[in-house]
Residue, then its C-alpha position, 0 to 999 in steps of 0.5 A: x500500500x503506497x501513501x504520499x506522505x509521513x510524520x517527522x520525528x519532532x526532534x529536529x533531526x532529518x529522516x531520510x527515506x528510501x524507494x526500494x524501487x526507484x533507489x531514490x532518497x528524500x529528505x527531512x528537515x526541522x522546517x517540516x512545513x517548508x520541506x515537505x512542500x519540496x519533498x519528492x512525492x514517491x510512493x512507498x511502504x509504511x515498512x520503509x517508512x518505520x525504517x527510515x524513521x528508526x534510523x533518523x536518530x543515528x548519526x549527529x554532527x556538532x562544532x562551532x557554527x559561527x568561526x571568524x574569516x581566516x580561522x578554521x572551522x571544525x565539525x565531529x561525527x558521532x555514531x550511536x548504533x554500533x552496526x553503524x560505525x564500520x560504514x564510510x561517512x560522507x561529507x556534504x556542503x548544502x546551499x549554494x548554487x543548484x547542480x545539474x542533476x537539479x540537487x542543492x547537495x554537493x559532496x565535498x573533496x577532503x584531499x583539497x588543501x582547503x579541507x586538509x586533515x579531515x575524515x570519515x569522523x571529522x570535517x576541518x575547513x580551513x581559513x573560513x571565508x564568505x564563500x563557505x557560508x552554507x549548510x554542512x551535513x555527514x551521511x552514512x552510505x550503508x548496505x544495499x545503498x542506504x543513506x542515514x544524513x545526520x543534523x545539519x550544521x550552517x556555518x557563518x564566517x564573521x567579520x568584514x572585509x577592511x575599508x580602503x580611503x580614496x587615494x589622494x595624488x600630490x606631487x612637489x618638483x621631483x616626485x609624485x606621491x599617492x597616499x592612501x588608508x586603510x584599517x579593520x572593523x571590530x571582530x574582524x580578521x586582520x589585514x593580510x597584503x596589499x597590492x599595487x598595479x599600474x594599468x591592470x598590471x602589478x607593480x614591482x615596488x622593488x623598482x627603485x623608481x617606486x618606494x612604500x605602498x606596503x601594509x605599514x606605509x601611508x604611500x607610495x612615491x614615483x620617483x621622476x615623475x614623466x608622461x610614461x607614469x600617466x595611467x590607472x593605478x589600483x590599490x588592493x588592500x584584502x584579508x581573510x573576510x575579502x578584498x577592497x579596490x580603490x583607483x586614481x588615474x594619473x593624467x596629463x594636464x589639459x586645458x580647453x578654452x569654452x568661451x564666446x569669441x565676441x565681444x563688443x567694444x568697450x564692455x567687459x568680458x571673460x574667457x573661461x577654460x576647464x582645467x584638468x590633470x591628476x596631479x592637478x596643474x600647478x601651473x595656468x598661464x593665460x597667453x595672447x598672440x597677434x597672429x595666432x602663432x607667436x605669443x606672450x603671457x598675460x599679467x593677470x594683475x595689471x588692471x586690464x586683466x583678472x586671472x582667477x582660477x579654481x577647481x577644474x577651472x581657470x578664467x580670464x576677465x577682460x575690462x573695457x576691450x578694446x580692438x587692440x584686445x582682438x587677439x588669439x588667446x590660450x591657456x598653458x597647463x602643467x603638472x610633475x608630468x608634463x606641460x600642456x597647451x589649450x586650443x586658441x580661440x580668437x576674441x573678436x571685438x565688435x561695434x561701430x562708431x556712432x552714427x550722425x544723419x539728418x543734420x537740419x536747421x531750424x529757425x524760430x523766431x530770432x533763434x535756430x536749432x541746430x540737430x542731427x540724429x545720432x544712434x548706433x547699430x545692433x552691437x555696437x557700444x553705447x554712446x558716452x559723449x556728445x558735444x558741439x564744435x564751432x569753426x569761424x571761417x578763416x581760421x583752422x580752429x574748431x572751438x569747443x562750445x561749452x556753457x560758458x555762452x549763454x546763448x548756446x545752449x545744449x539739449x541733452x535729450x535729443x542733442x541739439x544746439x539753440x542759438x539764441x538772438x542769432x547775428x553776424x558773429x554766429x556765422x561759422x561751420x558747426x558741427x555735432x561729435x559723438x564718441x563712444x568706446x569705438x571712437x568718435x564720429x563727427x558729422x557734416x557741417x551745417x555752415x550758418x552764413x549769409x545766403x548764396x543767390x544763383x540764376x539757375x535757369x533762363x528761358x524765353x517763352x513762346x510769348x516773348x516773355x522771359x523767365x529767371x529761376x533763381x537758386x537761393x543758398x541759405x542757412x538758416x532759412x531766410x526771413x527775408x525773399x524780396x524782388x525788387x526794380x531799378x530804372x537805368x537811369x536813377x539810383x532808387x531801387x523799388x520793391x517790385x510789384x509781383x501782381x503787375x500784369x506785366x510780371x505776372x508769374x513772379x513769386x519770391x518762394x524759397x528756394x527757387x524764386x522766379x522773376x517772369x518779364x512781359x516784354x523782353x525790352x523791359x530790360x533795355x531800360x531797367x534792371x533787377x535784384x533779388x533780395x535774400x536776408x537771413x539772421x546772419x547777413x544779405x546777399x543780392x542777385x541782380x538780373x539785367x540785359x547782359x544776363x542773357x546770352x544767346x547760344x549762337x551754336x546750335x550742333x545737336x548731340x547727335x552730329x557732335x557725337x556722331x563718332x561713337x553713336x553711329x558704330x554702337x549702332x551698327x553693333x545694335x542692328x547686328x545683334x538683333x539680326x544674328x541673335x538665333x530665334x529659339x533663345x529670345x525665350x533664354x534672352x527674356x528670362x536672363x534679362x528678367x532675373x540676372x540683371x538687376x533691373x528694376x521693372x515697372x509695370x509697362x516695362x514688364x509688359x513691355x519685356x514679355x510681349x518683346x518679339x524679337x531681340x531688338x526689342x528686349x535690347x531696347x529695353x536694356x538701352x532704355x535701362x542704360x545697362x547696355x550703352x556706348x560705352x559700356x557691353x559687359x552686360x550685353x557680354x554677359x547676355x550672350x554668354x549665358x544664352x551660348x552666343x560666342x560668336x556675337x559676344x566677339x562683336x561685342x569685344x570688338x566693338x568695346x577694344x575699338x571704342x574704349x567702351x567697359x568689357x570683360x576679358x581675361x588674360x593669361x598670365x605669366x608662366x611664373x605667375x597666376x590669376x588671382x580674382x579679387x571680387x569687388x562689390x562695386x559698379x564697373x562704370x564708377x571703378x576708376x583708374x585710381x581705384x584700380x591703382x589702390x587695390x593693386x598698391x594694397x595687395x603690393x604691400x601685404x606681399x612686400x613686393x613691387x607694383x610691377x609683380x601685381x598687374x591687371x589682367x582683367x575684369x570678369x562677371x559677378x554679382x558684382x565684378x571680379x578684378x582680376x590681377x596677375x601676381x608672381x607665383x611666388x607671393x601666392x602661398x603668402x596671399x591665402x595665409x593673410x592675417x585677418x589685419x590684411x583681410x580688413x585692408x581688402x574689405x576697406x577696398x570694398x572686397x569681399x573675397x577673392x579667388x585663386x585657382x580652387x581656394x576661395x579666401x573668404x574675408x569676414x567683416x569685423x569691428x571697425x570696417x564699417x566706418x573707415x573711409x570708403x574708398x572704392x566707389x559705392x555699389x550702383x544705384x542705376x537699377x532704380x534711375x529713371x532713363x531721360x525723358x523723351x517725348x517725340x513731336x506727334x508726326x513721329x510715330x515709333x514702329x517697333x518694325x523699325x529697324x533698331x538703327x532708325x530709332x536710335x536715329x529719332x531718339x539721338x535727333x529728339x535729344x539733340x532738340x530737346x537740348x537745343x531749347x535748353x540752351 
């Protein structure tokens, strides 16, 4: 009869019970509850049971369960049924991880030193440790292949492993020290080595370059620390409870500069570096350069500057930058190890002088108010001083104007200077200065003086009436416009009547006031004179019978500069002949988006509905983008639309007749084409402008004029000049510094080319108030063409030829000009 399960003893020993059948074992322990969960449920006789049962009482173990680490644990075997005592007694350690075979149980090798000296009657573990925690138990292996376990025994090694400080580096000119301590808690075994490696490999402190690092030393010394000494160095101090590991890297000292390289003029700033290196640096030296190769150390404590480093840390604080502080800056670093060199960041000081615009005059009353605007852009520093200065003609002085006049007065709100009870002794220029950390600005002059009176312009009428348009000069404005009439043959002079009819038309608005005389042979017997009077003096412009002069020549444009009209003419009709008919379509579109030209609305029409090509260069005419005396647009037209053959006319055309063309020539066999790229218009770049580009680049190569020559002018944006220059200065002109670029933007360059490198000059403080030298990029894409208008019998057919219009425009122009004169 079979059963799934059995009584314990209740004396806390194990029962072991056997399946005859299936030779398996289970056993029994004092946690009945908890085990028999776990026991393998086998089914067997109540006979085997009682057996079983019997012999629970059998076999005993004893010893001290709880033995210090690094002692020796030992546990006895008592036998109490003698038929017992001849049979071998196996020693099992319980717990740990599970074997194979799914068992918990693992029989222990007593020839293993670590059990030395133990036998079928007593177990001995020696040097306990934390890994022989566990269960132990003796088994008593009987005939037919019985197993009687005795009482288990779990065993507990006390104490703990030692405690390890973090190491500490220090080092002095010769050595570099690691301290390090250590020590034992309270019932815990006594400290048995300590180790040292370098990089996972273990040190030889019998090396002469090492000394301590031993269980009574508090260090360990590298003697003549150098950069082969840089690596992880581990201590490992143990006992018979276990191990402790610490580590310290010793490292090369770094430095890396993070801070923001711009700052604007006159404001304060600070670079900072992080610091490292074990041993920390001793050393951190701020340094500064020109040119980023050659530099020198910074006094921290001069008062411009402030050195203030820390923990991971250095810091340099500028005060009041200046342009002279545009440099490169960078950090020494040094340790027992080595020395080391931080990145270099450039410091760009930014900001513009202040700026001055609409400088007016005001007058009230018997005062006048003088004022300009004064501001400065985005990034530029504040303005810290305004103040007026007066220059009396005749003399080289500007006066500073303080407070001492009472009659000068100086608002601080919006800067502008009152004049009070203005007379002849305030007559002088004046003008306003601003200044800040940049510099200062000084604005245009507004000169108070007596009034200029002008004859601008003279016509005699269709009705035979004559009429003067005069010009009046005048700061302040006048207080006083007044014509007036003399009769030849007295000396009174009179106001004029300017509501007589026989001066009907006559006004005395400033500034253009306009005397209108009925019967031109008033002025066979009188004279005239316009009055101008302001609060510093008076002018007069008299108009008499030797004011008029009649032009006795009457050559029109178009005969007097026949010599240049009729041959751009002839070059207009053959481009509009030979000009292929597929690539109007290409000509209209480039004309539309690469030229630059601004298009009104009928001049948009007037482009789209355009047919042949003749028609969109008229447009191009109209615009004087293409003129006599200029083909680079027209080049650059017929060269976007694959026209060579007529884009050579046009060269010819412009060799022959002086007119402004691209070209390019080859250069020397020791020499290169370099294309300086300037943002200016052609037609405004003069000789003298060429002449300075040319002087410029001869100075920062320190070479002579005839080394730097003129090999051109190719299209761009704008232009590129392109000069020739020995090969041997090139390698020197693309490693400019940035002192030489901003000599080359002063010129209007923004960059400039040489075979495939591309030397981009950025734009830093200061450029953007120099003097311009290089004339202003053009403005004629806005200016409106001459306006013409043709007499009504001259109807203009764009089924004319391109040569016949030019021919009316040149004639009507020449009319036009005729009636001026």
């Amino acid at each position: 009869m079979g059963f799934k399960s059995a009584d314990l003893d209740g004396q806390g020993n194990t029962v072991t019970l056997c399946n005859k059948r299936k030779n398996v074992a289970l056993h029994y322990k004092p946690k009945y509850n908890e085990e028999l969960t776990k026991l393998n449920r086998n089914n067997i006789t109540f006979q085997e049971y009682q057996l079983c049962k019997d012999r629970s009482r059998e076999i005993y173990i004893s010893g001290n369960s709880d033995v210090l680490c690094g002692e020796v644990a030992c546990f006895k075997v008592e036998i109490t049924r003698e038929q017992y005592v001849i049979f071998p007694v196996r020693w099992n350690r319980i717990g740990g991880p599970v074997r194979v075979d799914g068992s918990v149980r693992e029989e222990l090798n007593l020839k293993s030193d670590k059990y030395k000296g133990s036998d079928h009657r007593q177990l001995l573990i020696h040097n306990v440790c934390k890994k022989d925690e566990a269960g132990y138990e003796a088994v008593i292996i009987g005939d037919r292949n019985y197993k009687i376990a005795s009482n288990e025994i779990v065993l507990r090694a006390s104490g703990d492993p030692p405690v390890l400080n973090d190491l500490n580096v220090r080092a002095n000119e010769k050595e570099l020290h690691i301290d390090y301590s250590f020590g034992v808690s309270n019932h815990s075994p006594v400290l048995k080595e300590i180790k040292w490696s370098k990089n996972n490999v273990e040190l030889d402190l019998s090396n002469a370059k090492y000394r301590g690092g031993g269980l009574y030393d508090k260090c360990i010394t590298i003697s003549s620390p150098n950069t082969e000494d840089e690596g992880v160095y581990t201590c490992i101090v143990s006992n018979a409870a276990g191990s402790i590991t610490k580590q310290v890297k010793i490292d090369l000292p770094s430095a890396i500069v993070t801070s923001s390289t711009k700052v604007i003029c006159g404001s304060d700033t600070r670079l900072s570096c992080c610091v490292s290196g074990c041993p920390y640096p001793d050393k951190v030296r701020w340094q500064k350069s020109i040119d980023g190769e050659t530099f020198i150390s910074i006094d921290g404590w001069n008062g411009k500057y402030h050195v203030d480093s820390g923990d991971q840390y250095s810091s340099l604080f500028l005060q009041n930058a200046e342009f002279d502080d545009q440099q490169y800056y960078r950090v020494i670093v040094s340790n027992v190890l080595a020395e080391c060199t931080s990145n270099k960041i450039f410091l760009q000081v930014i900001g513009d002088k202040p700026n001055i615009s609409g400088g007016t005059c005001t007058l009230n009353g018997r005062s006048v108010k003088l004022k300009f605007d004064v501001f400065v852009y985005d990034e530029s520093p504040a303005v810290t001083d305004v103040y007026w200065t007066k220059k009396v003609a005749k003399e080289s002085k500007e006066d500073f104007i303080g407070t001492s006049n009472t009659r000068y007065k100086v608002n601080t709100n919006d800067r502008s200077l009152t004049i009070t009870d203005v007379d002849t002794n305030d007559a002088g220029t004046y003008r306003l200065n601003a200044t800040n950390p940049v510099g200062t600005t000084t604005s245009e002059a507004i000169v108070l003086d007596d009034p200029d009176v002008s004859l601008e312009k003279y016509d005699e009428r269709e009705d035979g009436s004559l009429c003067f348009t005069m010009k009046i000069k005048s700061v302040p404005v006048p207080n006083l416009v007044q014509w007036k009439i003399k009769e030849n043959n007295s000396e009174a002079i009179q106001p004029l009547d300017v509501n007589d009819v026989d001066f009907k038309g006559t006004s005395h608005s400033f500034p253009n006031p306009v005397l209108v005389i009925k019967y031109k042979t008033t002025l066979e017997h009188c004279s005239f004179e316009l009055e101008v009077q302001n609060r510093i003096g008076r002018k007069t412009g008299k108009i008499n019978q030797d004011t008029i002069k009649k032009d006795q020549e009457t050559v029109g444009i178009f005969y007097a500069n026949a010599g240049s009209a009729i041959p751009f003419g002839k070059l207009f009709v053959e481009l509009d002949k030979k000009f292929p008919m597929d690539k109007i379509r290409y000509l209209k579109d480039h004309v539309q988006l690469s030229c630059n030209i601004e298009f009104d609305k009928d001049t948009a029409a007037e482009l789209e509905n355009a047919t042949f090509a003749g028609d969109v260069f008229k447009i191009l005419f109209k615009k004087e983008v293409f003129q006599p005396s200029d083909v680079m647009v027209m080049q650059f037209l017929l060269q976007e639309t694959e026209c060579e053959e007529l884009g050579k006319k046009c060269v010819e055309y412009a060799k022959k007749h002086n007119a402004m063309y691209y070209y390019e020539t080859p250069p020397d066999k020791d020499s290169k084409n370099v294309g300086f790229h300037v943002v200016a218009n052609r037609r405004h770049f003069t000789e003298d402008d060429v002449a300075k580009i040319r002087k410029t680049v001869a100075e920062m190569l320190d070479c002579s004029l005839d080394d730097v020559k003129v090999n051109g002018y190719l299209h761009s944006t704008s232009f590129f000049l392109v000069l020739s220059i020995k090969n041997i200065y090139i390698e020197k002109l693309l490693a400019i510094n940035q002192h030489e670029k901003e000599k080359l933007m002063k010129l209007k360059i923004d960059y400039f080319k040489c075979d495939s490198h591309t030397v981009m000059l950025e734009c830093t403080a200061g450029v953007k108030d120099e003097e311009t030298i290089i004339c202003p990029q053009s403005k004629s894409s806005t200016k409106q063409p001459p306006k013409i208008d043709f007499p009504p019998n001259i109807k203009l057919n764009p089924n004319k030829l391109v040569s016949e219009i030019l021919f009316l425009y040149f004639n009507k122009f020449r009319h036009t000009k005729n009636q001026q004169l």
